[in-house]
C-alpha positions as CSV (number, residue, x, y, z in Angstrom):
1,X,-10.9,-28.9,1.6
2,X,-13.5,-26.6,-0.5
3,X,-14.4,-28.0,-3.5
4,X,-17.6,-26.8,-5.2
5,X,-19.2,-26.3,-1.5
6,X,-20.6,-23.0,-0.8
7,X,-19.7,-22.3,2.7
8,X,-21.2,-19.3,4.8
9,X,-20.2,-18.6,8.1
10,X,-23.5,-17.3,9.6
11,X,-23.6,-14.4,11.9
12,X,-27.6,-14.1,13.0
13,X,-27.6,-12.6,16.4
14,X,-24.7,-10.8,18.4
15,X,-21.9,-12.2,20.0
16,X,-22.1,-15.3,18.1
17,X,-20.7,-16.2,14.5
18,X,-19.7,-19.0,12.6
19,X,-15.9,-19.4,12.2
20,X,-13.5,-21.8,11.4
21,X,-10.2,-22.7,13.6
22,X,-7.5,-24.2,11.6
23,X,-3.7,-25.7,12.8
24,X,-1.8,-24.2,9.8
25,X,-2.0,-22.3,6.7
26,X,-2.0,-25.5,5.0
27,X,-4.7,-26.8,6.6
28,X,-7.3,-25.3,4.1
29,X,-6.9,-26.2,0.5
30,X,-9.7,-24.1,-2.5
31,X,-10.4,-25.7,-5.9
32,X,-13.6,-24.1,-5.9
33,X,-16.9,-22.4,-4.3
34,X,-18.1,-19.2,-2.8
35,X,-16.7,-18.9,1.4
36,X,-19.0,-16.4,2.8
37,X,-18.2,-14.4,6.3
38,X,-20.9,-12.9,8.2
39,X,-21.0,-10.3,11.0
40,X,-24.1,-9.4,12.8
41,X,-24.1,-6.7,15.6
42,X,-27.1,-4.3,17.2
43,X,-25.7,-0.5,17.6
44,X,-27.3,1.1,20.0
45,X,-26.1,4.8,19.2
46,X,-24.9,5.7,16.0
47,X,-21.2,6.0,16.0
48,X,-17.6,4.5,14.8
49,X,-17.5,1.2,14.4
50,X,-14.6,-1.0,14.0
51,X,-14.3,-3.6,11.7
52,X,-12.6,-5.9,9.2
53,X,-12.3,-8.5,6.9
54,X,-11.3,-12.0,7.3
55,X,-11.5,-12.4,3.5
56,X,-8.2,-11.9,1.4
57,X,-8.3,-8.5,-0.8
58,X,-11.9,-7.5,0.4
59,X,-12.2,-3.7,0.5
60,X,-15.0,-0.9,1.3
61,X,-16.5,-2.2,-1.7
62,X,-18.0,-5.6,-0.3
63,X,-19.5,-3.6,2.6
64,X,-21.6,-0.8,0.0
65,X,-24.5,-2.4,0.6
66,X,-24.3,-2.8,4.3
67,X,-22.9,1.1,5.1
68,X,-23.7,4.4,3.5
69,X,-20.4,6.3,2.7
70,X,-19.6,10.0,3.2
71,X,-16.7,11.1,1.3
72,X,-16.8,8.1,-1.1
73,X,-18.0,8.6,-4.6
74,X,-19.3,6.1,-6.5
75,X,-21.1,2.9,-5.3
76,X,-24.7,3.0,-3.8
77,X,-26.2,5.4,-2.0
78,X,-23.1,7.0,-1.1
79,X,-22.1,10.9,-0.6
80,X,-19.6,13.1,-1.3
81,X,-17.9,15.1,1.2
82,X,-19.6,18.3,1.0
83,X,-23.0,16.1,0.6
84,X,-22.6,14.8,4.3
85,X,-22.1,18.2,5.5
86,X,-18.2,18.2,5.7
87,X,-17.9,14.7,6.9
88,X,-16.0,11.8,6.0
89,X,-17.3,8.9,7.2
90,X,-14.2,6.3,7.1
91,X,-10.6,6.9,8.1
92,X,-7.2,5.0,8.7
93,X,-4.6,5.5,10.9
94,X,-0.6,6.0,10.8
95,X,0.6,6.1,13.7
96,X,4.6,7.5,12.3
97,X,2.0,10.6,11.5
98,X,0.5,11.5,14.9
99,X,2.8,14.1,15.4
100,X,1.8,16.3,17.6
101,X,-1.4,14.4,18.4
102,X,-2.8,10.9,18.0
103,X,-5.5,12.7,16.2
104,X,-2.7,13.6,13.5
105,X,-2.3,9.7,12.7
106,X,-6.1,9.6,11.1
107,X,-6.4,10.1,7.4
108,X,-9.7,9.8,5.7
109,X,-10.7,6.9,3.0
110,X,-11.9,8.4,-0.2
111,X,-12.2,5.1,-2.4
112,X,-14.6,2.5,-2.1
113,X,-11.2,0.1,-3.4
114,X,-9.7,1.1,0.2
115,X,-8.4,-2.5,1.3
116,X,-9.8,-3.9,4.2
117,X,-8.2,-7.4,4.9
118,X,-5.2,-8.3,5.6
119,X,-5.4,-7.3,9.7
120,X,-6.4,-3.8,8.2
121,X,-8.0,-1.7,10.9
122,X,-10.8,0.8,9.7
123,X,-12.8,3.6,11.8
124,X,-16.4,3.7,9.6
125,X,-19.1,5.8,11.0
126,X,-22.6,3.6,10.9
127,X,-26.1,4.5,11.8
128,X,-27.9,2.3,15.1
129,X,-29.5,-0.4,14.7
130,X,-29.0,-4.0,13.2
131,X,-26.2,-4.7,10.4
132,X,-24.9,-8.0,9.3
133,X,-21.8,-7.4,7.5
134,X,-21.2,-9.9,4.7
135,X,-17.9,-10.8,2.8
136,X,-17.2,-13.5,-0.1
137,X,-13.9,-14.5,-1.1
138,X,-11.1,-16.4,-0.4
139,X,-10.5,-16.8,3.4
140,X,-7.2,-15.4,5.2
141,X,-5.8,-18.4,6.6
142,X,-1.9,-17.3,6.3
143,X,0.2,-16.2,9.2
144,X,0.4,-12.1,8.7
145,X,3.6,-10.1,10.0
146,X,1.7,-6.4,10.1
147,X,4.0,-3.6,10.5
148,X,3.5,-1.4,13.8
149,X,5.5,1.7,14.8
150,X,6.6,3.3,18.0
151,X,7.2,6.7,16.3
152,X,5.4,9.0,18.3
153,X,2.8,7.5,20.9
154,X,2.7,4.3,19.7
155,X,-0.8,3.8,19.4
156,X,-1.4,0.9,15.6
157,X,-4.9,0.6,14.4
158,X,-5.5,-3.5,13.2
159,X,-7.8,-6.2,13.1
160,X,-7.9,-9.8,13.2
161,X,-7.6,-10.7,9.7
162,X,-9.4,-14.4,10.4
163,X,-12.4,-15.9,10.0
164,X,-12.1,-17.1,13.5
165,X,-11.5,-16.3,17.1
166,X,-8.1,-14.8,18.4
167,X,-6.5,-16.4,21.1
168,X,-5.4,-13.0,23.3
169,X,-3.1,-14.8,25.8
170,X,-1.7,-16.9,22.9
171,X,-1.3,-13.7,21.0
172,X,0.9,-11.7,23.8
173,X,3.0,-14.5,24.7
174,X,4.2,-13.9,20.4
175,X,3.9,-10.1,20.4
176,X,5.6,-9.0,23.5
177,X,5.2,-5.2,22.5
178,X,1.9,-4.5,23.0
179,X,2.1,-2.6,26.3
180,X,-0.4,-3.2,29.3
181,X,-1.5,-6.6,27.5
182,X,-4.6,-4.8,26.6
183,X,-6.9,-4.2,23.0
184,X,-8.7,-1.1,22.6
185,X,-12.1,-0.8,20.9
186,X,-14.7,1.9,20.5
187,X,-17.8,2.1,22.5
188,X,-20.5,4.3,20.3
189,X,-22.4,4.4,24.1
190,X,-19.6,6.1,26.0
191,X,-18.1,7.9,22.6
192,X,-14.5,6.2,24.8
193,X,-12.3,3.9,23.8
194,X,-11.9,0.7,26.8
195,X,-9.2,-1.5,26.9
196,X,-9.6,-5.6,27.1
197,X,-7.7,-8.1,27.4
198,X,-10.4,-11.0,26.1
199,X,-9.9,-13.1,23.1
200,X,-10.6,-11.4,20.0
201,X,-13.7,-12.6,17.6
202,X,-13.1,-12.2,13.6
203,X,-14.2,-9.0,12.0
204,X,-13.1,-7.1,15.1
205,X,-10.8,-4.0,14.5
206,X,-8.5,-2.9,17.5
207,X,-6.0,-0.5,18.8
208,X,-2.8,-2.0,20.6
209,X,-0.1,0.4,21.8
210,X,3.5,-0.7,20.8
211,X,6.6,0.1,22.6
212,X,8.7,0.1,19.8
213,X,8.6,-0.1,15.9
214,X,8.3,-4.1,15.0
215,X,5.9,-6.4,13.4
216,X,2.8,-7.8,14.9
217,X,2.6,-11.6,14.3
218,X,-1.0,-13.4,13.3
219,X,-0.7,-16.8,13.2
220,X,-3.2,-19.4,12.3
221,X,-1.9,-21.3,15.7
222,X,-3.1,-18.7,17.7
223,X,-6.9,-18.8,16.6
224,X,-9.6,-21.0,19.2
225,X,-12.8,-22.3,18.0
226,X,-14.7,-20.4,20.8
227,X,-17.3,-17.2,20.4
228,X,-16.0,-13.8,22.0
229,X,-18.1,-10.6,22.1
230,X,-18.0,-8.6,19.5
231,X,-17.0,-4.4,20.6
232,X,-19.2,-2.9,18.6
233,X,-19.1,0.6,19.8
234,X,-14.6,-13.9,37.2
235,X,-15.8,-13.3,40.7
236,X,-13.7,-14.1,43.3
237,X,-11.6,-12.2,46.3
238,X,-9.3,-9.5,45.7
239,X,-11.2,-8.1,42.6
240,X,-9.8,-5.1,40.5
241,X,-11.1,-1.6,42.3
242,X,-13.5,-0.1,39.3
243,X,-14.0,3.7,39.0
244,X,-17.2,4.7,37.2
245,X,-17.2,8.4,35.7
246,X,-21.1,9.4,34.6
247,X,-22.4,13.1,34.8
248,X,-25.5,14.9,35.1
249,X,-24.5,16.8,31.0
250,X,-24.7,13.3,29.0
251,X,-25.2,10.1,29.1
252,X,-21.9,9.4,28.4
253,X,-19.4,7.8,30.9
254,X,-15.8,5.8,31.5
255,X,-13.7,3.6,34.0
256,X,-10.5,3.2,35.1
257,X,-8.9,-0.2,37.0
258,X,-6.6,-0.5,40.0
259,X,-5.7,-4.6,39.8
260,X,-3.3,-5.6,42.7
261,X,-1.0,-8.7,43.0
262,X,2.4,-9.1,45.6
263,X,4.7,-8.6,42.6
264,X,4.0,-5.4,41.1
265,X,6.2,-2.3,42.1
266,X,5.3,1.2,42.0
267,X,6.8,2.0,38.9
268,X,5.3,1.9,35.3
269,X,4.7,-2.0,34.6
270,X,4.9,-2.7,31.0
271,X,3.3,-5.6,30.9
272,X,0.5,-4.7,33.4
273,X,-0.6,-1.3,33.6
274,X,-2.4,0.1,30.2
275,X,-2.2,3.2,29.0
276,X,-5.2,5.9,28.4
277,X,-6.6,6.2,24.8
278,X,-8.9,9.4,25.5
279,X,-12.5,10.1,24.0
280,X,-12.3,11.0,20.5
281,X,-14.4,14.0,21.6
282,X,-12.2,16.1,24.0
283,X,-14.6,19.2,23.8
284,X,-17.9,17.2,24.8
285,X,-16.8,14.3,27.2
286,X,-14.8,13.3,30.6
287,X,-11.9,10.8,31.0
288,X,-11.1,9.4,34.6
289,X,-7.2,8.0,34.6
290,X,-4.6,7.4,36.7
291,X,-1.2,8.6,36.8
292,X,2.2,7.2,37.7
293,X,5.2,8.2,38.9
294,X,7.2,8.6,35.5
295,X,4.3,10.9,33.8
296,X,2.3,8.4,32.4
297,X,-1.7,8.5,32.0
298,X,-3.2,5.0,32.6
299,X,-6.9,3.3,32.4
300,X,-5.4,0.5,34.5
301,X,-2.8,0.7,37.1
302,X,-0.7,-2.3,39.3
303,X,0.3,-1.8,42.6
304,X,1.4,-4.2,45.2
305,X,-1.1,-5.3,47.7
306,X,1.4,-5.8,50.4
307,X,2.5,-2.0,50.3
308,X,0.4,1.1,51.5
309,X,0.1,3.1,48.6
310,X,-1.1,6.8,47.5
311,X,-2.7,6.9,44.1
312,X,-3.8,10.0,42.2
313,X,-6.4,10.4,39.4
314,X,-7.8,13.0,37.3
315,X,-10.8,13.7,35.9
316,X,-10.4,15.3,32.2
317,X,-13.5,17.7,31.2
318,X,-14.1,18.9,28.2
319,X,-15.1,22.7,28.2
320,X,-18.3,22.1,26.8
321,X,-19.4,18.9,29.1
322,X,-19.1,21.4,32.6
323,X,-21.6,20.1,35.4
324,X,-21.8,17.6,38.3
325,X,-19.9,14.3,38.2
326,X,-20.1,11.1,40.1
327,X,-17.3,8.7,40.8
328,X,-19.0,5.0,41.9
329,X,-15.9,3.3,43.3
330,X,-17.2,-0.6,42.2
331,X,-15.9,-4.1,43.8
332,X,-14.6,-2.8,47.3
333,X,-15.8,-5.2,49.0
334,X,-13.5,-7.8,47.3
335,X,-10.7,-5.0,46.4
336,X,-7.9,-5.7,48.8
337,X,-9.7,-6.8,52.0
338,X,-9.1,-5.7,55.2
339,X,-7.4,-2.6,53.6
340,X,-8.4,1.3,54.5
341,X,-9.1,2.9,51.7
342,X,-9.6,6.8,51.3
343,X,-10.5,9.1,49.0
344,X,-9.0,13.1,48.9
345,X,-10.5,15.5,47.2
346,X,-7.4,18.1,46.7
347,X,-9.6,20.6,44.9
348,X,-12.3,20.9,47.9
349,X,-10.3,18.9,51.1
350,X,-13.0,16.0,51.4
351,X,-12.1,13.1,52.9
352,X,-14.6,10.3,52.1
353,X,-13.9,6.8,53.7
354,X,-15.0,4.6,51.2
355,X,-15.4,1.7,53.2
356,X,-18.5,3.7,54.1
357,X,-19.4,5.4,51.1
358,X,-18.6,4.0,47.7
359,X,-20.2,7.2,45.4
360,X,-18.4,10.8,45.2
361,X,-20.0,13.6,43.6
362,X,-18.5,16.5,43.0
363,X,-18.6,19.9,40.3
364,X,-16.3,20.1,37.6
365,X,-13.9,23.3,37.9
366,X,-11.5,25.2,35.4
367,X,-9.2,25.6,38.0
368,X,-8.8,22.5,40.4
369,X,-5.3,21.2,40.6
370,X,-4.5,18.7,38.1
371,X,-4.5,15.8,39.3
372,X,-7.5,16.7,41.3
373,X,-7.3,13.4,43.6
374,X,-5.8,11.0,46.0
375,X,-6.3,7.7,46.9
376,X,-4.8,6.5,49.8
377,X,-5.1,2.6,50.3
378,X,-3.5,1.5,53.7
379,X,-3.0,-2.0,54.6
380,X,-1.8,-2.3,58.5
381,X,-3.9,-5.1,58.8
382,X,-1.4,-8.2,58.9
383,X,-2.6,-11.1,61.7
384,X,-0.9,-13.8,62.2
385,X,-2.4,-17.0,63.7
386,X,0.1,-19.4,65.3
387,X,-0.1,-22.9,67.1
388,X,1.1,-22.2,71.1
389,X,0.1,-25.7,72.2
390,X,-2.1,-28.5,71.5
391,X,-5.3,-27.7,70.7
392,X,-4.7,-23.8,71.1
393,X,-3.9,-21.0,68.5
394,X,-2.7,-17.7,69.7
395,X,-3.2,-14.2,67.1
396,X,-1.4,-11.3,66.8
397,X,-1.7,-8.4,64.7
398,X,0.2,-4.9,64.0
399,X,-2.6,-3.1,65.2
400,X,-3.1,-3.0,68.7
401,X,-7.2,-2.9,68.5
402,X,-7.7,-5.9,66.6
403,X,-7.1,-8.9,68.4
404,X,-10.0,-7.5,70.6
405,X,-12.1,-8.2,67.9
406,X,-10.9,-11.7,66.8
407,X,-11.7,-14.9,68.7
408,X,-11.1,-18.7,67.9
409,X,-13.2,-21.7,68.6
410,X,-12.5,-25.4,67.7
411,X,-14.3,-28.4,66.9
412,X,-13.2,-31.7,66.7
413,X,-10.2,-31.4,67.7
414,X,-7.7,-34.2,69.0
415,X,-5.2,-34.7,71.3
416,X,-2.5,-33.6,68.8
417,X,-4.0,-30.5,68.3
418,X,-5.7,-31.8,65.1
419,X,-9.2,-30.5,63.9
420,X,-11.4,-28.1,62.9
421,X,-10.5,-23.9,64.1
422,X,-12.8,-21.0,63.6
423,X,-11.4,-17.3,63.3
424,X,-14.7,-15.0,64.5
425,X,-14.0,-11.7,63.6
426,X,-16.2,-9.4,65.1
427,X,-16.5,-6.1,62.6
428,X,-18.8,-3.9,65.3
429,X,-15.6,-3.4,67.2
430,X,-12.8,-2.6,64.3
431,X,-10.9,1.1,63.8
432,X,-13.4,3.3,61.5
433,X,-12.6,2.3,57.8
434,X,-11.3,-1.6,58.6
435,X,-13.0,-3.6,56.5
């Protein structure tokens, strides 16, 4: 209950913020008082940023002091379009507009009374450096059923509209949609979008991609009383394969996933594999993305780790980003263990184990094949330790050559055959490429 209190949610260094994590709507109850919600975050590059606010009818207007405009008049400091030299500086997005492109869905903000609450997501261009974003109002603490559309790609533009953290599995399990389970956010570093699937801090703005035209539930319920980083522009075996794009043109860069489990097929998995939101700057930049067997372009793919598998990726160039590129395969040595794992180059005919060699560099060209490569993952590597006796185990395997290299010692161990065993596997005598 607020009554007469001044409450500000203080926001003083990044990643962490005040917030308040409420049951219910009815949980909070106003008679009087200022509530005050604070954002801080340190941009290294200038950039987009996206943001919003957890305060109900807040618009551009609460954040003139904290931004300059372009293609806003009035407020402070502010410029008109042709003052910024043919730029606007904010936009929106409607995605039943993207027709042909997803670029078609952005529309540019020209008042400073633009609204930006209510799970609102905003694209405003800001300057590096420190910002604390600052909002007073009343708080959004009602659940929000925000309408999304699958009219062309499918890509929605929102925010959490809380003053508090989002729950992301919490939030899935009520908006079964949003394929790949993934958010989207801008980073100003790699001028690329990268997917997440981590809870979601207030004041965040995000792209989800909806398979069909629906609305996308908020719920006070579904908000946790924990900090999670703010996007401002678990070790263990069997870790998601990483591919790392960077070139010798810009400092800019971008990753794509391969994650593995015994239950995903080789078709398109809704629910798993997330789709590819490009650079905003085609022309300058490179994506690296997979691509399935029904058409689709992904920045995460699923694939059974029981099943040999050939994967192909591309690597998009924009005509004015030409040069040398490096592809630093990260994680291998907990990516499907014990698997081969090659990489073909189709354009050139280089095979690179990459048990051996985890880096690839090659030249962009106009005319390599599209996609440009292969990457064959093999797993004939299936032993299989039984009990032949007391006290003795016996291995077998599907290829010949490794039982050669395998040897079992005991300690302990019992007349029943009970105690400690010790596989030794001895990695000087595997095939090339058998990790």
């Amino acid at each position: 209950t607020q009554n007469g209190a001044n409450i500000t949610l203080v926001s003083n260094s990044s990643n962490t913020a005040g917030l308040v994590k409420l049951n219910t709507a009815s949980d909070y109850s106003y008679s009087s008082g200022d509530f005050t919600v604070q954002r801080y975050y340190n941009g290294t590059e200038n950039g987009w940023r996206m943001v919003a606010a957890p305060i109900k009818s807040a618009t551009l207007a609460d954040w003139d002091d904290e931004f300059i405009y372009c293609g806003i008049s009035g407020g402070t400091g502010n410029y008109s379009y042709s003052g910024c030299g043919g730029f606007y500086s904010v936009y929106e997005y409607d995605e039943s507009a993207a027709n042909p492109g997803i670029d078609n869905g952005l529309s540019e903000v020209t008042s400073l009374g633009f609204g930006v609450s209510n799970a609102t997501g905003t694209l405003i261009y800001t300057s590096s450096g420190v910002t604390t974003i600052s909002v007073t109002g009343t708080p959004e603490f009602d659940d929000i059923a925000k309408s999304v559309t699958n009219v062309n790609d499918g890509w929605n533009l929102v925010a959490n509209p809380y003053p508090s953290t989002i729950d992301w599995f919490e939030f899935i399990a009520t908006n079964s949609n949003i394929t790949g389970n993934v958010w989207y956010a801008y980073s100003a570093d790699a001028a690329q979008y990268f997917d997440y699937s981590t809870n979601i801090p207030h004041t965040q703005g995000f792209w989800i991609n909806s398979n069909s035209s629906t609305n996308l539930n908020f719920s006070v319920s579904e908000t946790v009383a924990l900090q999670s980083a703010f996007i401002k522009s678990t070790n263990g075996i069997n870790l998601p394969l990483r591919l790392k794009l960077t070139n010798d043109v810009n400092p800019y860069y971008d990753f794509a996933r391969v994650i593995t489990g015994p239950y995903f097929s080789n078709d398109f998995e809704p629910n798993a594999d997330a789709l590819k939101l490009f650079t905003p700057y085609p022309d300058y930049n490179a994506n690296v993305y997979f691509l399935d067997n029904q058409g689709n372009n992904l920045a995460r793919t699923s694939i059974n780790n029981n099943v040999s598998e050939d994967l192909f990726f591309d690597v998009k160039v924009g005509q004015f980003a030409l040069g040398n590129y490096t592809i630093q395969f990260e994680n291998l040595e907990q990516f499907m263990i014990g698997s081969c794992i090659q990489l073909e180059d189709l354009h050139s005919g280089i095979i690179t184990d990459l048990r051996q060699d985890s880096i690839y560099t090659f030249a962009s060209d106009t005319i390599a094949p599209s996609p440009r490569f292969k990457l064959h993952i093999t797993v004939d590597y299936d032993i299989n330790v039984t009990k032949v006796g007391d006290g003795e185990l016996s291995v077998t395997s599907v290829e010949n050559d490794i039982p050669s290299a395998i040897s079992i010692t005991q300690q302990n161990v019992d007349e029943n055959g009970f105690g400690t065993y010790t596989i030794n596997l001895d990695r000087s005598s595997l095939p090339d490429g058998l990790y």
